[in-house]
C-alpha positions as CSV (number, residue, x, y, z in Angstrom):
1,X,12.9,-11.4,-1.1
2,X,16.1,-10.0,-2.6
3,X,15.9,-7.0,-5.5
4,X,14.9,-8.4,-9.0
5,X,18.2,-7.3,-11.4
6,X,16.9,-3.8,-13.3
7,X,15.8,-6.4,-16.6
8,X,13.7,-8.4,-14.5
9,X,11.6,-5.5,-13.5
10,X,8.1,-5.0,-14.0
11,X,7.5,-3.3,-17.3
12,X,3.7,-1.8,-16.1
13,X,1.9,-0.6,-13.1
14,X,-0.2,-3.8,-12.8
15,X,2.5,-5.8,-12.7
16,X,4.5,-3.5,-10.3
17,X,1.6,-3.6,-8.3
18,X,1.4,-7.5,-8.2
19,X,5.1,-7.5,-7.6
20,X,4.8,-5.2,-4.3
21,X,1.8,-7.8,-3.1
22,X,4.4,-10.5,-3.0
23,X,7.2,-9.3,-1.9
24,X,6.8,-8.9,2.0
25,X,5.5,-11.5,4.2
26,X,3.1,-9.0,6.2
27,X,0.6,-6.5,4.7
28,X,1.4,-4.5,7.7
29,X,4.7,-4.4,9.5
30,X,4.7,-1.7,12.1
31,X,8.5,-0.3,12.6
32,X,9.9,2.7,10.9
33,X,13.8,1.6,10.9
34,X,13.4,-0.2,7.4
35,X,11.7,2.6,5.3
36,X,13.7,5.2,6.7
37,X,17.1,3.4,5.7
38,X,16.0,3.0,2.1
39,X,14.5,6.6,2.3
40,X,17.7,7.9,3.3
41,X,19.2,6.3,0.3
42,X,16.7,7.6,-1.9
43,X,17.0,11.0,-0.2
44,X,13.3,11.6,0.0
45,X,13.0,12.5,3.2
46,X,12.3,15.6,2.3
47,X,9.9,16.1,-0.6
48,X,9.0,19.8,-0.8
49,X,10.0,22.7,0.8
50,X,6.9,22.6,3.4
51,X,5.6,19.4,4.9
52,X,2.3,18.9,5.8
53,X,0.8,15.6,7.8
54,X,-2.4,14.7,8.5
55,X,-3.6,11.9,11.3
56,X,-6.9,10.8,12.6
57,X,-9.4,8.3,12.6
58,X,-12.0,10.1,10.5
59,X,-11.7,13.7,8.3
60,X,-8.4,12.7,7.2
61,X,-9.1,12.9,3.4
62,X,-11.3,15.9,3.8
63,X,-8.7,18.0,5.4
64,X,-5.8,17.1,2.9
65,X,-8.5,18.0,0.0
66,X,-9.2,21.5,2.0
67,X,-5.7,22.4,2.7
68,X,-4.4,21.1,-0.9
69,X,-7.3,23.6,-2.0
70,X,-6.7,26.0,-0.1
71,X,-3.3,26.3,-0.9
72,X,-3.3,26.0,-4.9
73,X,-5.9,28.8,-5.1
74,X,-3.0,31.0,-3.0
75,X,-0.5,30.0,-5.8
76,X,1.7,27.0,-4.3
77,X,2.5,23.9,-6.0
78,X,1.3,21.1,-3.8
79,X,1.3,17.0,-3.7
80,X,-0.8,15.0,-1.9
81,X,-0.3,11.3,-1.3
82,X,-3.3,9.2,0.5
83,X,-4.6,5.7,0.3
84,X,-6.3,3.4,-0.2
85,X,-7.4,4.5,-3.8
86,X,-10.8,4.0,-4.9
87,X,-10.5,2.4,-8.4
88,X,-7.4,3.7,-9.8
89,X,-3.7,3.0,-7.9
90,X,-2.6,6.9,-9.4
91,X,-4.8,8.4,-7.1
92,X,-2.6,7.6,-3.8
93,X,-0.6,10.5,-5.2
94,X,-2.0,14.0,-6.9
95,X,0.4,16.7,-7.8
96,X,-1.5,20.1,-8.2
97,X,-4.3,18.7,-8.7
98,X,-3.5,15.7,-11.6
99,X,-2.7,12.2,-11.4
100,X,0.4,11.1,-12.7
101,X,1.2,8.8,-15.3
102,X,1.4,5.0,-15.0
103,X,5.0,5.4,-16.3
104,X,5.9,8.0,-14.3
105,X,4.5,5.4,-10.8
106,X,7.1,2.8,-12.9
107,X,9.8,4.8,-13.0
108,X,9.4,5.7,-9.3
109,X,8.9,1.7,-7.7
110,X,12.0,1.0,-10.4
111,X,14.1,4.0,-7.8
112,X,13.0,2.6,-4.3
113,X,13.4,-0.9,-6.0
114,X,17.1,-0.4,-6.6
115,X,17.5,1.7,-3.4
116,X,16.2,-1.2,-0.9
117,X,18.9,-3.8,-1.5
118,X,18.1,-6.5,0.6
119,X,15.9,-4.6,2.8
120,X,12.9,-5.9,2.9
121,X,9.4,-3.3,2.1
122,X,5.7,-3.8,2.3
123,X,3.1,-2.8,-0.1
124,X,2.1,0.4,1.7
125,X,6.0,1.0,2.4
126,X,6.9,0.6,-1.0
127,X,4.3,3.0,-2.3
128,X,5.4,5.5,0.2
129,X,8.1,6.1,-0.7
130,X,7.7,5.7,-4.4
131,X,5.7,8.5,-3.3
132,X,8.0,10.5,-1.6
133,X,10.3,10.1,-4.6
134,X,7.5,11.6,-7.1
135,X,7.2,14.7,-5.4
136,X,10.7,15.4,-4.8
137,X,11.2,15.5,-8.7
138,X,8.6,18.4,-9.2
139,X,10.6,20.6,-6.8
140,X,7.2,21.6,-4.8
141,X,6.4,24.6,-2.4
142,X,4.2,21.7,-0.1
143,X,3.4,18.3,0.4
144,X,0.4,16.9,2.5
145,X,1.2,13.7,3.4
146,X,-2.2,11.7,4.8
147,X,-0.8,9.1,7.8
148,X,-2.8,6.2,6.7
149,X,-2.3,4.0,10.1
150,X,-2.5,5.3,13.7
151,X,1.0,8.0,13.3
152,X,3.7,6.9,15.4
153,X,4.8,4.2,13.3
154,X,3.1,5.1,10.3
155,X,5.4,4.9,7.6
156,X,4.5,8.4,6.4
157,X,5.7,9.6,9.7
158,X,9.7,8.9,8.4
159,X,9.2,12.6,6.8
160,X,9.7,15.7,10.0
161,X,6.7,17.8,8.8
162,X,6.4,21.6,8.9
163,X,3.0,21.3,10.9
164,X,1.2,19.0,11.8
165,X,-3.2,17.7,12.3
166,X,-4.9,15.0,14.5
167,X,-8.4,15.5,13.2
168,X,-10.0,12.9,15.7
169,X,-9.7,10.3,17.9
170,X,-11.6,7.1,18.1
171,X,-11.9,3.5,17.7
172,X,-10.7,2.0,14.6
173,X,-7.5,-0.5,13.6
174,X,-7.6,-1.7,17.5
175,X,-5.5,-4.9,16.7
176,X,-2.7,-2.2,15.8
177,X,-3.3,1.2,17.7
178,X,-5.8,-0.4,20.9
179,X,-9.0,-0.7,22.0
180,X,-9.4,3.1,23.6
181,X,-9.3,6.7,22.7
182,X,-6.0,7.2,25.1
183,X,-3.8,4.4,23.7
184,X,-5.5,5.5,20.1
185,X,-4.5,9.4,20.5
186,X,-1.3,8.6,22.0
187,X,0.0,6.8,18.8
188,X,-1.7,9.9,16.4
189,X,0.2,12.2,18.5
190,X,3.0,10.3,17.2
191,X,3.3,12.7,14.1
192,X,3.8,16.2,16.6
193,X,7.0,17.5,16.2
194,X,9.5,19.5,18.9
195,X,8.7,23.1,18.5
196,X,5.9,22.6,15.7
197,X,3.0,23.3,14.9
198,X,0.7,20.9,16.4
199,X,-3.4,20.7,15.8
200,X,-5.9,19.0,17.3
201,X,-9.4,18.9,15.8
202,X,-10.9,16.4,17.8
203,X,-12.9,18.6,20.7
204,X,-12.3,16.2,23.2
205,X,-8.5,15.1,22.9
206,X,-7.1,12.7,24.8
207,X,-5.0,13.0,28.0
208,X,-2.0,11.0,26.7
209,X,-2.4,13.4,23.2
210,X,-1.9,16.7,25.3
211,X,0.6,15.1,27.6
212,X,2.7,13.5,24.6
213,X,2.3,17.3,22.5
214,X,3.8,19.0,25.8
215,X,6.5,16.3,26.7
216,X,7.9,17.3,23.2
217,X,7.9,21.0,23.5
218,X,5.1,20.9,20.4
219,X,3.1,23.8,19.7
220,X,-0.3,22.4,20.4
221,X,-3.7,24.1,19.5
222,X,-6.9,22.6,20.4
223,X,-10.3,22.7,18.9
224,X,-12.4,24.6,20.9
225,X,-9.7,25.5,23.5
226,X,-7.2,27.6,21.0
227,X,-9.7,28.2,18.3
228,X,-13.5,27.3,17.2
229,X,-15.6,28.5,14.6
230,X,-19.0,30.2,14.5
231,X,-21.9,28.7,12.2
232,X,-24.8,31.2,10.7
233,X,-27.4,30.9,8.5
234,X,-24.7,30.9,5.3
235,X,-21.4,31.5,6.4
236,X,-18.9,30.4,9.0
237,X,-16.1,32.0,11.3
238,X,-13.1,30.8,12.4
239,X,-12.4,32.4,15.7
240,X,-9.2,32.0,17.6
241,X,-10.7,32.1,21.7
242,X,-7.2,31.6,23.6
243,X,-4.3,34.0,24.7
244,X,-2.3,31.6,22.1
245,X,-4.9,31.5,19.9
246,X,-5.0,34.8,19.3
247,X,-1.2,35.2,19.7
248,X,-0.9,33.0,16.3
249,X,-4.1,32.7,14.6
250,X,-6.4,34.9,12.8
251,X,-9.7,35.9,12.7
252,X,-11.6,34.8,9.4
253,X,-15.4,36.2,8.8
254,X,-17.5,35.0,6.2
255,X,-15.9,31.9,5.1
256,X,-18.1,29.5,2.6
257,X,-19.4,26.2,4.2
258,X,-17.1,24.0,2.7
259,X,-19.0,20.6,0.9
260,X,-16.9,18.1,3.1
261,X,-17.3,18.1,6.8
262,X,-16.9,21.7,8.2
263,X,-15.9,20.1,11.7
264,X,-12.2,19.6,9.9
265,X,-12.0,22.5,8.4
266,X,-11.2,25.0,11.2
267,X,-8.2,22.6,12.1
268,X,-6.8,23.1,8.5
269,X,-7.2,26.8,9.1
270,X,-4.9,26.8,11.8
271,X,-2.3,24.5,10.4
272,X,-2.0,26.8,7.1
273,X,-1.9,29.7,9.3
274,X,1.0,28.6,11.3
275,X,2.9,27.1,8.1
276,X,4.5,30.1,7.4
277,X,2.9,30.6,4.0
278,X,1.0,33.5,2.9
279,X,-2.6,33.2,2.3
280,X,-5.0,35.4,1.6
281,X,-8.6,35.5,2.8
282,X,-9.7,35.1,-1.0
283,X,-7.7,32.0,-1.5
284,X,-9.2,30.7,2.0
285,X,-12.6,31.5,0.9
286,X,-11.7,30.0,-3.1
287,X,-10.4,26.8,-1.3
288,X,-12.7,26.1,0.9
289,X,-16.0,26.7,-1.8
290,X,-14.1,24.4,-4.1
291,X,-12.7,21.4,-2.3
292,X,-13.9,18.2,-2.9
293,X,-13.1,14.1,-2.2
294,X,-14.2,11.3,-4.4
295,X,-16.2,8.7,-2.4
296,X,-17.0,11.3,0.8
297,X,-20.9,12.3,0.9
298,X,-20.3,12.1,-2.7
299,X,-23.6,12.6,-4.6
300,X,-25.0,11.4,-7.7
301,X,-27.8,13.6,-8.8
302,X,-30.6,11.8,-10.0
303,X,-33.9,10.2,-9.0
304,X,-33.9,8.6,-6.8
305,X,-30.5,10.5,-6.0
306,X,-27.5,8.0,-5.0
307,X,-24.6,9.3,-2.1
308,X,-21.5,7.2,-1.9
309,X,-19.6,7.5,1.3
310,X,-16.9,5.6,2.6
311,X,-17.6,5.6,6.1
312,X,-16.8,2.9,7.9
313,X,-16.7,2.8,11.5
314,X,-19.0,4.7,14.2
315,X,-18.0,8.2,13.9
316,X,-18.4,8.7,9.9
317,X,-21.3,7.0,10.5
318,X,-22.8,9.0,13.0
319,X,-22.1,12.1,10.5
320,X,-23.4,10.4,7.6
321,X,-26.3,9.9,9.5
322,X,-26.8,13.3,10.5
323,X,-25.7,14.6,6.8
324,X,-28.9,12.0,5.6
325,X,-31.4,13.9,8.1
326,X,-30.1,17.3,7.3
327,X,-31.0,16.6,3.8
328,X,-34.3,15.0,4.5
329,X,-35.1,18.3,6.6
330,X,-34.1,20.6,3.4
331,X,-36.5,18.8,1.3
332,X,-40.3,19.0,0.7
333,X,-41.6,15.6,-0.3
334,X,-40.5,13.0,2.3
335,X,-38.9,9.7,0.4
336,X,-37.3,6.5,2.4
337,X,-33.0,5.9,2.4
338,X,-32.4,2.7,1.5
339,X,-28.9,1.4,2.3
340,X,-26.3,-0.4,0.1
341,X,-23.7,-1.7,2.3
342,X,-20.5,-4.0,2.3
343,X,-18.0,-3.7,5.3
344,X,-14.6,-5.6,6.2
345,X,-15.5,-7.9,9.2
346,X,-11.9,-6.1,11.1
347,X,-14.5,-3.3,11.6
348,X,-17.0,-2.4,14.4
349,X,-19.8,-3.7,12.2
350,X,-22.6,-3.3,14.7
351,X,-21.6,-0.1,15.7
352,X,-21.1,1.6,12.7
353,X,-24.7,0.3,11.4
354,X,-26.6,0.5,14.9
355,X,-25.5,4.5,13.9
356,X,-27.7,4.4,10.8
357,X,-30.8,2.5,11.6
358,X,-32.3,5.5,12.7
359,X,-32.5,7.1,9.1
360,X,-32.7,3.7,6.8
361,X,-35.9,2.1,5.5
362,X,-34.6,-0.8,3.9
363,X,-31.3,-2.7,3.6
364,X,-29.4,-4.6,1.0
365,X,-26.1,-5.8,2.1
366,X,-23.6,-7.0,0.1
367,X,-20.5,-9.4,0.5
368,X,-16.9,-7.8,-0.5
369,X,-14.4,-9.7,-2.6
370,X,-10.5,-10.5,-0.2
371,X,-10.0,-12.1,3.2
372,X,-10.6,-8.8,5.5
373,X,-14.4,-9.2,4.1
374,X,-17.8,-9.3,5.8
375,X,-20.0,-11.8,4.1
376,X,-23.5,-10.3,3.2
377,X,-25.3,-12.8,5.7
378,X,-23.1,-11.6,8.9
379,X,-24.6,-8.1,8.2
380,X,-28.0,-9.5,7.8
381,X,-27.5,-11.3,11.2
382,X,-26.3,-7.9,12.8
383,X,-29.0,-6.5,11.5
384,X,-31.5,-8.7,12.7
385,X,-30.1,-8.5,16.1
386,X,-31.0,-4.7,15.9
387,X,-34.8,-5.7,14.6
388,X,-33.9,-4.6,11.1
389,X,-34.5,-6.9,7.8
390,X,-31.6,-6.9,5.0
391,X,-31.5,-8.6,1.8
392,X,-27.8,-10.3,1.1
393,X,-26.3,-10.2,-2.3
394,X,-22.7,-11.0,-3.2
395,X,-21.5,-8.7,-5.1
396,X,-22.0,-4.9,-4.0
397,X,-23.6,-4.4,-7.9
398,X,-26.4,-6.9,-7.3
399,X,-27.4,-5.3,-4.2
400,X,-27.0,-1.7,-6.1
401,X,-29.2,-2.8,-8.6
402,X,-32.0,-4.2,-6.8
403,X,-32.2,-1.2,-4.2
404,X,-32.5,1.1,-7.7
405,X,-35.1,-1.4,-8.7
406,X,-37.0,-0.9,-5.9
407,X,-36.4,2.8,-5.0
408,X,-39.3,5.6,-5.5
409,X,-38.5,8.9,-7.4
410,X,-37.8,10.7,-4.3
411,X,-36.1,8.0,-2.1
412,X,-31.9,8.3,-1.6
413,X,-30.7,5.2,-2.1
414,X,-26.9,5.7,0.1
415,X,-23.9,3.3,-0.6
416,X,-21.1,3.2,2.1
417,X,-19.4,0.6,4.7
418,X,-15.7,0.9,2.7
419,X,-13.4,2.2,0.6
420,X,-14.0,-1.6,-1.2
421,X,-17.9,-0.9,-1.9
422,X,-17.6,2.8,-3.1
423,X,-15.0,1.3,-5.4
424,X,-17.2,-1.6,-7.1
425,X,-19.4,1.1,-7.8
426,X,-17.2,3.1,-9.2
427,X,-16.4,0.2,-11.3
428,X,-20.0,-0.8,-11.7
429,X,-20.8,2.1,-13.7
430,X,-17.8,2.9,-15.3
431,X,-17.0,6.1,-13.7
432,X,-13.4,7.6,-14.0
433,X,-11.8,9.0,-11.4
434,X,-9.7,12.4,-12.2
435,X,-8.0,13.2,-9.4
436,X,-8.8,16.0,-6.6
């Protein structure tokens, strides 16, 4: 579709946003030569003075909350762009810590609207660089850009980044990155960069991840080969355990166990160290203790207490799991987790629940509104493959409110399967979302 004259323009964000769904034939169109000719119009390809990116199938939100954190409590001005959102389309980018306004996300689709000509952009292209073109107007010391899809041909991956993170490798988006680890890391390592910084978090990286890192001359660190970290009773150290390791990294004692996963946050530590910023151990410590991401092991005190967690495929569910049992062990009286859940059916469904039956008592799965969803009775029949009994709803509240219905004082009723059924919560009871 050709650009609409600057009259015919959408005059608000919903109708920007209605305008981006239509415009492109395919919701995803791998190939970076488009976006980067209309980026290179817009000149945003580079949007702050320090780039940060961040791949990986699971922890990539955590670590762009942790580093984003970390990095305001030193004294930079940061942006961080991410998707999906969970209820409102302002949260894809946060600039020290705020949302922006609707007018300003107007102003910035009106830019890359007149910049692509007859060049043709999807939704998630669009909104990256409508992105790109936000931060570059606040002048900022960093921006941590979140690589959404695989890396290689992410559209985020237009932008050469200062450093770079691959927090893990596993299966997820197969009809686009493959069906194994090696194909998978191969297209995260996409996002390394010739003579960068280059971290990997996942302890087990993939051949074709190292190999593609050293082809390019990247300066790779490994988890548990450059650097690990040490857990005690209260605090945490991360420990550089290489000759390189301890060539470019620094020791850090007594660091505060961070409330997202601590796996990722040793692999931020690095990346932050090799930026070329100065960062105290205070504003490490201040970062860490304070970080936090809307919709990750998110809980809702209360009785019974409610978590929301976006997991969605076998590894965040494994962790979830383990989170659940950690918390069981912590407390004295012994209630059952019942599980809310609604998953798209492009997902390892059996997987990512066959992680969880261990810990949950009863089920009540929902169906998800769109054309990527899992209806509520293909979950029940997964279910009751694995011996387990689920109650389907439709909606995501139904099966919310009859759990809550049913739940003792001192059950946890847990809510996860997508970024989709964290939202209709959200939405369910009328939560706001305020940014990072």
């Amino acid at each position: 579709m050709s650009t609409s004259s600057y009259s015919e323009q959408p005059r608000s964000l919903d109708a920007w946003l209605s305008y981006l769904e239509q415009i492109h034939t395919k919701e995803i169109d791998m190939g970076l030569e488009r976006i980067t000719q209309v980026a290179t119009t817009l000149g945003v390809l580079q949007p702050a003075k320090k780039v940060l990116t961040i791949a990986g199938t699971n922890g990539k939100g955590s670590s762009v909350a942790m580093a984003d954190a970390i990095l305001r409590q030193a004294g930079y001005s940061t942006a961080c762009f991410t998707s999906p959102h969970i209820v409102d389309y302002r949260e894809r980018v946060v600039v020290n810590g705020n949302m922006l306004s609707e007018q300003a996300h107007c102003d910035a689709f009106s830019a890359v609207e007149k910049a692509r000509g007859e060049t043709s952009l999807t939704y998630f292209e669009f909104g990256t660089l409508a992105a790109l073109w936000l931060m570059k107007q606040h002048k900022l010391d960093v921006a941590i850009l979140e690589i959404g899809l695989g890396g290689r041909l992410d559209a985020v991956n237009i932008v050469e980044p200062d450093a770079s993170i691959v927090t893990s490798v596993d299966i997820d988006h197969v009809g686009f990155l493959g069906d194994n680890r090696e194909d998978i890391g191969y297209e995260k390592a996409g996002i390394y960069r010739t003579g960068k910084p280059a971290i990997c978090g996942d302890p087990k990286p993939p051949q074709r991840l190292v190999s593609h890192a050293q082809a390019l001359g990247a300066q790779l660190f490994c988890v548990e080969q450059d650097y690990r970290h040490e857990l005690d009773e209260h605090t945490w150290a991360f420990m550089p355990c290489s000759e390189r390791g301890q060539e470019y990294l620094k020791p850090l004692q007594q660091l505060p166990v961070p409330q997202l996963p601590l796996a990722n946050a040793p692999g931020v530590i690095a990346a932050l160290q090799m930026l070329g910023l100065p960062i105290s151990d205070e504003a490490m410590k201040r970062g860490l203790a304070t970080a936090a991401v809307p919709g990750r092991f998110e809980r809702w005190p209360g009785q019974p207490e409610v978590i929301l967690d976006v997991a969605h495929n076998p590894h965040a569910a494994k962790y979830l799991h383990d989170k659940l049992m950690q918390i069981r062990r912590t407390q004295s009286t012994q209630g059952k987790v019942l599980a809310v859940c609604g998953m798209l059916k492009d997902k390892d469904i059996k997987s990512t629940l066959a992680e969880l039956t261990p810990a949950i008592s009863h089920w009540y799965v929902a169906s998800l509104p769109g054309p990527r969803a899992a209806c509520a009775e293909e979950l029940a029949g997964v279910l009751d493959s694995m011996g387990q009994k689920a109650q389907p709803f439709m909606q995501v509240a139904a099966a919310y409110e009859a759990a809550l219905a049913e739940a003792e004082p001192n059950d946890i009723l847990v809510c996860f399967g997508s970024f989709v059924t964290v939202a209709a919560l959200y939405e369910h009871k009328g939560r706001a979302f305020n940014g990072r």
